[in-house]
N, C-alpha and C positions, 0 to 999 in steps of 0.2 A: 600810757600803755598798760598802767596797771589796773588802771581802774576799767579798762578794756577786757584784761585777765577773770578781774575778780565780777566781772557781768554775766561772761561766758561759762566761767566756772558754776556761777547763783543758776541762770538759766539752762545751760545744757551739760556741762560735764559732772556737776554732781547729782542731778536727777534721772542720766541715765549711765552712768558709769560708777561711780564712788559711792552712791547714796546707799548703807546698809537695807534699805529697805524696797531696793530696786527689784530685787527677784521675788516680793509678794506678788500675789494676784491683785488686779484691778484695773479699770479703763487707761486707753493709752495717756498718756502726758497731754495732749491736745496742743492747743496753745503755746509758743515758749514762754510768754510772756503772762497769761491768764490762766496758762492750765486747765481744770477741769470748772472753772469758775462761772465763765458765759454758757454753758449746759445747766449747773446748779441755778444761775440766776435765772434765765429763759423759761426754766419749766415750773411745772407746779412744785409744789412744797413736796419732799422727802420722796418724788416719782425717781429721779435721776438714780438716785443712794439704793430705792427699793430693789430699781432693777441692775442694779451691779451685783448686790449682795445675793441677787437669782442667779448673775451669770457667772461671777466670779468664787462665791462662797460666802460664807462667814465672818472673814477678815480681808480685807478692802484697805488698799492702797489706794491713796488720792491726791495728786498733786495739783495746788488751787496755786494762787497768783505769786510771781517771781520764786517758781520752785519751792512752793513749802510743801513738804507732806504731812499728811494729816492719815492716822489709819482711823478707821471704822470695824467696831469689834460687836459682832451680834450675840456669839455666845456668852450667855450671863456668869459661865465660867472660867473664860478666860479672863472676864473682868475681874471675876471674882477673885483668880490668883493673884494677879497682878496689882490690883487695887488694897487688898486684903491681906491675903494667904501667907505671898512672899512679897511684900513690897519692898522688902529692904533689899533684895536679890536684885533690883530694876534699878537702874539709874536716874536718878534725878537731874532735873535741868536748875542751872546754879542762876536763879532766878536774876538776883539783883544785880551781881555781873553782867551778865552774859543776856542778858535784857535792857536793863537801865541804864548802864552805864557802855554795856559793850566788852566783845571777847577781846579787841586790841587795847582796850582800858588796862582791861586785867593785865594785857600782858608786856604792857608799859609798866605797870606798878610792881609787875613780879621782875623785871629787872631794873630798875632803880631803885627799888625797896625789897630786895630779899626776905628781911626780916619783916617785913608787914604782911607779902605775897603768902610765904606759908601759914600764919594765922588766920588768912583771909579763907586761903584755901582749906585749911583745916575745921574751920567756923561751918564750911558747908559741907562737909562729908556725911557719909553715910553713920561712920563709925561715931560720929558725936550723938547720933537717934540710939547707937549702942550704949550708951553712956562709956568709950573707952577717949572721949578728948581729954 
């Protein structure tokens, strides 16, 4: 049953309900499962993307296969804050976690290991690129 939850939730309730990023502009969802994927593969190189960002604008919401989103940023200024300007202001994704190993890893270790979990977690903050770890 849970793993029925956690399908439904990947495919339908967090890309059109929860996902902070649901009230951008961009083509619908498509697919539940492929998303905007079998469009991008189908057509020629960079046509699909070209004309979103005619119909949609400049920043482009895209949901590709089992709900992921991906945005698409054409203004070289909003890259520019964001990559540059204030990057520390932007969240980072806790790569080795939350990629390698997995968000339920982490959050196995952060309760049977209190004391490891917040080192773990404080290793990847923002505030360590401040120099205040």
């Amino acid at each position: 049953m849970y793993l029925v939850y956690l399908i439904l939730r990947r495919l339908i309730i967090w890309p059109f309900f929860l996902s902070p990023l649901r009230k951008l502009p961009g083509p619908p969802v498509g697919n539940l499962i492929l998303g905007q994927s079998r469009t991008i593969i189908n057509s020629e190189t960079g046509i699909p993307q070209r004309e979103w960002v005619k119909q949609y604008g400049p920043i482009v919401r895209i949901v590709g296969p089992v709900g992921v989103e991906r945005l698409m940023f054409m203004k070289p200024e909003a890259l520019h804050q964001i990559l540059v300007k204030d990057w520390l202001q932007y969240p980072r994704v806790n790569l080795f976690f939350h990629h390698a190993i997995g968000e339920l890893m982490h959050i196995i270790v952060a309760r049977i290991y209190p004391q490891y979990s917040w080192n773990s977690d404080r290793i990847w903050t923002v505030d360590r690129h401040r120099g205040r770890a």
